[in-house]
C-alpha positions as CSV (number, residue, x, y, z in Angstrom):
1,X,107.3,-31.9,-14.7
2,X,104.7,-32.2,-17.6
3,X,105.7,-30.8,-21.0
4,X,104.1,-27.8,-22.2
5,X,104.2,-25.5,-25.4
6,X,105.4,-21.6,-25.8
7,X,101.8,-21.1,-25.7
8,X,101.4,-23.3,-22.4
9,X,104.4,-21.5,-20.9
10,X,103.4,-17.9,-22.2
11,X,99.8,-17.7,-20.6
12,X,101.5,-19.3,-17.1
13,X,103.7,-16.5,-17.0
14,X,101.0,-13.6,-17.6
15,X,98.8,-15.3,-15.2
16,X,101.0,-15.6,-12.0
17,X,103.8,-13.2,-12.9
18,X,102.6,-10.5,-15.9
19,X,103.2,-7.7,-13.8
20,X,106.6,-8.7,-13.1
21,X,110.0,-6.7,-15.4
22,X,111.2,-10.3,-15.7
23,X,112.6,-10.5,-19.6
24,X,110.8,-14.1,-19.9
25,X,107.7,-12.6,-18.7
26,X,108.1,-10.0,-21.3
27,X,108.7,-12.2,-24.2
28,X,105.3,-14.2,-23.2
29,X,103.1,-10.9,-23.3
30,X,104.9,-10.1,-27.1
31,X,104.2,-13.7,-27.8
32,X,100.6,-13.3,-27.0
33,X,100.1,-10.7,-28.5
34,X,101.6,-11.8,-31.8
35,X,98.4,-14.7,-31.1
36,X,96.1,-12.4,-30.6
37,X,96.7,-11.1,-34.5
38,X,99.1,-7.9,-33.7
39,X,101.7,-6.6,-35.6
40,X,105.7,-7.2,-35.0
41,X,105.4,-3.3,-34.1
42,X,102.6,-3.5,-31.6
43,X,104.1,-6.8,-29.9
44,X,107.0,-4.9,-29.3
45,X,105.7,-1.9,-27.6
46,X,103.6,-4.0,-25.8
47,X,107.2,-5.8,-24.1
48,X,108.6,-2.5,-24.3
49,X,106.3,-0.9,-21.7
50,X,107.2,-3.3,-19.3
51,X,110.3,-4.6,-20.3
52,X,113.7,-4.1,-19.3
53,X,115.4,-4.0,-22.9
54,X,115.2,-1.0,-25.1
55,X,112.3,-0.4,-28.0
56,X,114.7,-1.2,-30.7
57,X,116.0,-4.4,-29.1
58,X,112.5,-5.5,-29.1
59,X,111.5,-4.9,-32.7
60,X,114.2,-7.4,-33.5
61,X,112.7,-10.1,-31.3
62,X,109.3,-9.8,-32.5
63,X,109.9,-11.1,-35.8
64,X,112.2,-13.9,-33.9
65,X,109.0,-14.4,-31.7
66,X,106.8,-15.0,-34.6
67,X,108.4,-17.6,-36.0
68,X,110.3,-19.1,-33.1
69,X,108.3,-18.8,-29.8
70,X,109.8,-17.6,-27.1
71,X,111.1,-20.0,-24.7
72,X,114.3,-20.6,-26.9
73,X,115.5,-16.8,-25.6
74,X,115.3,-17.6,-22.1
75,X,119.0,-17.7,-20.1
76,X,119.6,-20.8,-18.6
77,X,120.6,-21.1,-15.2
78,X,124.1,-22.3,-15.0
79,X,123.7,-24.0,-11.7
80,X,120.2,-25.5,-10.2
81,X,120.9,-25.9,-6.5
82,X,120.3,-24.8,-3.1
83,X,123.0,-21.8,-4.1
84,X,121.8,-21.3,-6.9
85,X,117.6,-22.0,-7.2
86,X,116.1,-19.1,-5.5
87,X,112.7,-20.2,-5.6
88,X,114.2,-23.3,-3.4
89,X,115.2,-20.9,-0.8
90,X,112.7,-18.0,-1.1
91,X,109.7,-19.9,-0.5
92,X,110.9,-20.9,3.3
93,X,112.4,-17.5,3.5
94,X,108.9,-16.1,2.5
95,X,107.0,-18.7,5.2
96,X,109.2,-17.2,7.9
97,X,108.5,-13.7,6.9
98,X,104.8,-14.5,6.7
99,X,104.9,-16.2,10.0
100,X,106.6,-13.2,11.5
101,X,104.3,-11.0,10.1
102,X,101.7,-12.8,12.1
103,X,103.7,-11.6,15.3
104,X,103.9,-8.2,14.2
105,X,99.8,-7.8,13.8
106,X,99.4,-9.2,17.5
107,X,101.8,-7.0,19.2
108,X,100.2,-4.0,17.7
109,X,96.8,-4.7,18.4
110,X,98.9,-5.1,22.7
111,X,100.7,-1.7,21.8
112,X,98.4,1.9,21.1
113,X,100.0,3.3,18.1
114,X,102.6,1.1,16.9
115,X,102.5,0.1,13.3
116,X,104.3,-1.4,10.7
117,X,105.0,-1.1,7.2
118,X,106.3,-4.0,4.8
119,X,108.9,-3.1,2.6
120,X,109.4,-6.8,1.0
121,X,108.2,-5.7,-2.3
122,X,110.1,-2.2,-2.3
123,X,113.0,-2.8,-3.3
124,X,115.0,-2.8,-0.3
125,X,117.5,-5.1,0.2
126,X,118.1,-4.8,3.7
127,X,114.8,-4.6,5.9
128,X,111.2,-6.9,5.6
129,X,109.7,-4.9,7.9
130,X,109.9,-1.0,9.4
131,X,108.0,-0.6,13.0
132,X,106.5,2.8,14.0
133,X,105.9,3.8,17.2
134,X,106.0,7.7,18.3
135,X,108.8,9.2,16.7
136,X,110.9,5.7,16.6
137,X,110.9,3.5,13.8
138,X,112.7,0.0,14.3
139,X,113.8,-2.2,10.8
140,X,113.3,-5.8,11.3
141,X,114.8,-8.5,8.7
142,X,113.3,-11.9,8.7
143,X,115.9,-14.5,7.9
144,X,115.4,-18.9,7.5
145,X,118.4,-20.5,9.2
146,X,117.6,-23.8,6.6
147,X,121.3,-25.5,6.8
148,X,122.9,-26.4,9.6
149,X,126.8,-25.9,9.6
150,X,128.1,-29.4,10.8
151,X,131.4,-28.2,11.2
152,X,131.0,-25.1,13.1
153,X,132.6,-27.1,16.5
154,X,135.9,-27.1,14.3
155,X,135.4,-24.2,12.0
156,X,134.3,-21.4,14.9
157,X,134.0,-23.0,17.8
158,X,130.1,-23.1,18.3
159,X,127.6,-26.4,18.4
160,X,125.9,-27.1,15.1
161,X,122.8,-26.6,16.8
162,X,123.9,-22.9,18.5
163,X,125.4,-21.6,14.6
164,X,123.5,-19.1,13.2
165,X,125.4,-17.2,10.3
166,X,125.2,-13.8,9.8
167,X,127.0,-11.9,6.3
168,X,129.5,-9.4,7.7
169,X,128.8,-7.4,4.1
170,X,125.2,-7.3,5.0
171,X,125.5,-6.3,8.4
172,X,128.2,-3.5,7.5
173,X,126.3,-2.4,5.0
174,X,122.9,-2.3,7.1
175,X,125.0,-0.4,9.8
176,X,125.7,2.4,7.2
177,X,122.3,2.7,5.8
178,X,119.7,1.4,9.0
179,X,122.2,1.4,11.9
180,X,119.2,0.4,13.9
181,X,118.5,-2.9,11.9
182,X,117.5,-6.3,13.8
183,X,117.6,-9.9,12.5
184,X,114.9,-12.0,13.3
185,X,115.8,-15.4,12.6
186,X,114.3,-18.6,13.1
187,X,115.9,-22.1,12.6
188,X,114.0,-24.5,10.8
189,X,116.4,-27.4,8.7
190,X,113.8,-29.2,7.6
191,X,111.4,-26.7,6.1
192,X,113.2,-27.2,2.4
193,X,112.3,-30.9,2.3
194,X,109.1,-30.6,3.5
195,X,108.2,-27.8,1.1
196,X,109.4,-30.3,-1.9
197,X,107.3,-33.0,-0.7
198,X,104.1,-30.4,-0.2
199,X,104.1,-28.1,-3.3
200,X,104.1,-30.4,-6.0
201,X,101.0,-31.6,-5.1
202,X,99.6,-28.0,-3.8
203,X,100.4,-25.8,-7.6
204,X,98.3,-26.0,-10.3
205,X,99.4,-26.7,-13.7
206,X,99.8,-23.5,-14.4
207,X,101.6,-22.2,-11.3
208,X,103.7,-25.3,-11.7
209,X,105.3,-24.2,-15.3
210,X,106.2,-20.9,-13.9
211,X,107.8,-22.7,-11.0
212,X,109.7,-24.9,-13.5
213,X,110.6,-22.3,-16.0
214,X,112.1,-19.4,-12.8
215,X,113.9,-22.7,-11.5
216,X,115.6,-23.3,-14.3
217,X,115.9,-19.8,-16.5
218,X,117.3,-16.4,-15.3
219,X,117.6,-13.1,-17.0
220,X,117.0,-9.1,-16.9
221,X,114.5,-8.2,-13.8
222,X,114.2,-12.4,-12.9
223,X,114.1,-11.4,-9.8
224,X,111.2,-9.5,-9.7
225,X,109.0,-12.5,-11.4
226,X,110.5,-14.3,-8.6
227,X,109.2,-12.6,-5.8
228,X,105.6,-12.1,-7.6
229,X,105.5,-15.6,-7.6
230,X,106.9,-16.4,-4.1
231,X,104.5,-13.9,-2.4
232,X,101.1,-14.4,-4.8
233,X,101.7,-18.4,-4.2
234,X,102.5,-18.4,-0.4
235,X,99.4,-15.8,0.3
236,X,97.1,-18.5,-2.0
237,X,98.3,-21.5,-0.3
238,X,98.8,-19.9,3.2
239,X,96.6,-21.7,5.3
240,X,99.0,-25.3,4.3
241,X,102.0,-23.9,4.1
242,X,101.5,-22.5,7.0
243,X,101.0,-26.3,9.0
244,X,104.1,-26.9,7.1
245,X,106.9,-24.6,8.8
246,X,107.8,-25.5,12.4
247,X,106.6,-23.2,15.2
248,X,109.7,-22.4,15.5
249,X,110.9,-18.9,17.7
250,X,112.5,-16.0,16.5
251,X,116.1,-15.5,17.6
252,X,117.1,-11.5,17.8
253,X,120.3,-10.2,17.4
254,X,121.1,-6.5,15.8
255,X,123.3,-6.0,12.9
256,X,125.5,-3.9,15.4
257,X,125.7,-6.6,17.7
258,X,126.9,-9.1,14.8
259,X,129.9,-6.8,13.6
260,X,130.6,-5.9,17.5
261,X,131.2,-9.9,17.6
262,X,132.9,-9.6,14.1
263,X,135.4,-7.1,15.9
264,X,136.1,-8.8,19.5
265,X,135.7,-12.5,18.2
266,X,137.5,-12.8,15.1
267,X,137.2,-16.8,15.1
268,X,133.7,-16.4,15.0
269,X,134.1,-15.0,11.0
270,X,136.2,-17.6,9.1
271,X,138.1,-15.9,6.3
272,X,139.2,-13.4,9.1
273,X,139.8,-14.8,11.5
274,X,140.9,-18.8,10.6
275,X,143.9,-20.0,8.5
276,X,142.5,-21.3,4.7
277,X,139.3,-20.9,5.4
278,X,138.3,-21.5,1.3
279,X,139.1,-25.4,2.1
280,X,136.5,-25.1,5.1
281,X,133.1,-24.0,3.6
282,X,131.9,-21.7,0.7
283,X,133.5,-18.4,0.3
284,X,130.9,-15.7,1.7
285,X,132.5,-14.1,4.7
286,X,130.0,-14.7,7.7
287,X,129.7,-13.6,11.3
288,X,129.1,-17.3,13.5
289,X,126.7,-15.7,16.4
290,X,125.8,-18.1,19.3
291,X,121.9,-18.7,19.9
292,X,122.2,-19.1,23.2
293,X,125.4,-16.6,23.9
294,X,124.7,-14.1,21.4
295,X,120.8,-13.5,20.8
296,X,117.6,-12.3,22.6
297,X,114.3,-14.2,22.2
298,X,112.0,-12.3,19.6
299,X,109.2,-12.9,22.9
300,X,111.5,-10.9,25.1
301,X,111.8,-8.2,23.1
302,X,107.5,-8.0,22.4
303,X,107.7,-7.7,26.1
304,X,109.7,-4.9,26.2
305,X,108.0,-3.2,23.0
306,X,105.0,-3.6,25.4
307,X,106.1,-2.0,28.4
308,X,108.8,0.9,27.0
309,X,107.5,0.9,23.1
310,X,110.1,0.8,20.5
311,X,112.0,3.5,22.0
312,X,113.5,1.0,24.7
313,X,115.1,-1.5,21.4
314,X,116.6,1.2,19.8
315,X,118.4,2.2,23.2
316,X,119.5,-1.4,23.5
317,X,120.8,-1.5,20.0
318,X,122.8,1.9,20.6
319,X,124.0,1.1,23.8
320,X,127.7,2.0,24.5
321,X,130.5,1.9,26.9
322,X,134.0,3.0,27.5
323,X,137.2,0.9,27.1
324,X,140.5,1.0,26.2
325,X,141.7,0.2,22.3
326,X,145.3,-0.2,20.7
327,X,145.3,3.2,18.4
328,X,149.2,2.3,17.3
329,X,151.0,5.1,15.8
330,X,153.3,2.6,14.1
């Protein structure tokens, strides 16, 4: 990573992630403006308008900005690492998602009147894509299965190569909010390494500050500077990072599905289910769901878009039958 001045890092940021509420992003517009030959006053209206911090907060950073720079006031990440580095793991979660998307366009160009709409840069957490057909709508979210869990013969009882992990939090939660939700999810372990090898070489300088300075700083709104660079860079670079990613197929399995396994397979969400489970592997509660067992090709279910529309899935998610449950008085 070359070095580079505030000035370096402040016309990166506007460039690739201006429009972003990221604080660092902020600072580098009040910074630029100070260049530019505008008062303490006007650089910090100018960070207030799209800033997350109040007026008065940044009328005491300007003068600090004047003198200082900017790149001082920038939170450090405490940790760098596949946990912790988000643009490590949202670029192959964006290449999925891209990929996906390329699905999506061909099945409703098979389908008359089914449509999508993609929510990744709403705001919602739970869903990357929403399908319309008729009066259905069906919420898909894209997910990269990038690490394989070596010990899920021990841990759950499932090959390494059958494990796919599913948050029970995020499934609860998507149960109360879209009870309809799928996961599309495609394994790829080798997509991080790759990506390492590829983009260094792919960013220019400037893209490659911002990439250095959201890998290693964090703050109020990072997240949004985040996924303005994730998405502008992938679109950019599309055609190579597209040779990059696997072909790998889309594995489907509804959030009700997941916590119906959560419920009748206990061992299959360590923490629940299995004794000390904190010495075992990290601390996130997760529903272990079989590829093979457990999940429905994302092919079979275009199939059955094509022939019954969406209306058929969201039967097939809702299904229900009868059976007997311990409802114990005492």
């Amino acid at each position: 990573m070359p070095s580079y001045s505030d000035a370096d890092a402040a016309r990166a940021l506007v460039a690739h992630v201006g429009d972003s509420r990221w604080e660092g992003a902020t600072y580098a517009r009040g910074f630029l403006a100070i260049q530019q030959g505008k008062t303490d006053d006007e650089a910090a209206r100018e960070m207030y308008d799209r800033g997350p911090h109040t007026l008065t907060r940044f009328r005491q950073l300007a003068p600090e900005i004047r003198t200082r720079g900017f790149l001082h006031l920038l939170s450090k990440r405490v940790k760098v690492g596949s946990a912790e580095n988000a643009i490590t793991k949202l670029f192959p979660a964006t290449i999925t998602e891209q990929r996906f998307l390329e699905s999506l366009d061909a099945l409703c160009e098979q389908v008359s009147g089914l449509s999508y709409t993609d929510e990744r840069e709403s705001g919602h957490s739970l869903l990357d894509f929403m399908l319309h057909h008729r009066d259905h709508s069906l919420p898909v979210n894209v997910k990269n299965a990038g690490t394989r869990f070596e010990r899920a013969q021990q841990l759950v009882g499932l090959d390494p190569s059958d494990c796919i992990p599913i948050p029970a939090y995020k499934a609860h939660g998507a149960i109360e909010v879209e009870p309809n939700l799928l996961y599309a999810i495609a394994v790829d372990y080798d997509l991080v390494g790759k990506l390492s090898g590829v983009l260094p070489s792919l960013l220019n300088i400037g893209e490659t500050i911002v990439w250095d300075l959201l890998s290693n700083h964090t703050g109020g709104q990072v997240r949004t500077a985040e996924d303005a660079f994730i998405f502008g860079t992938t679109r950019k670079y599309w055609k190579t990072l597209r040779g990059v990613a696997e072909q790998s197929p889309y594995h489907v399995i509804s959030a009700r599905k997941a916590i119906r396994i959560l419920q009748t397979k206990p061992k299959r969400t360590p923490g629940i289910g299995l004794r000390a489970w904190g010495t075992g592997a990290s601390a996130e509660v997760n529903v272990h769901v079989s590829i093979g067992e457990d999940t429905t090709p994302w092919n079979d279910v275009e199939q059955r878009i094509v022939r019954g529309g969406v209306e058929d899935i969201v039967k097939a998610v809702n299904r229900k039958q009868r059976e007997w449950v311990y409802d114990p008085e005492i």
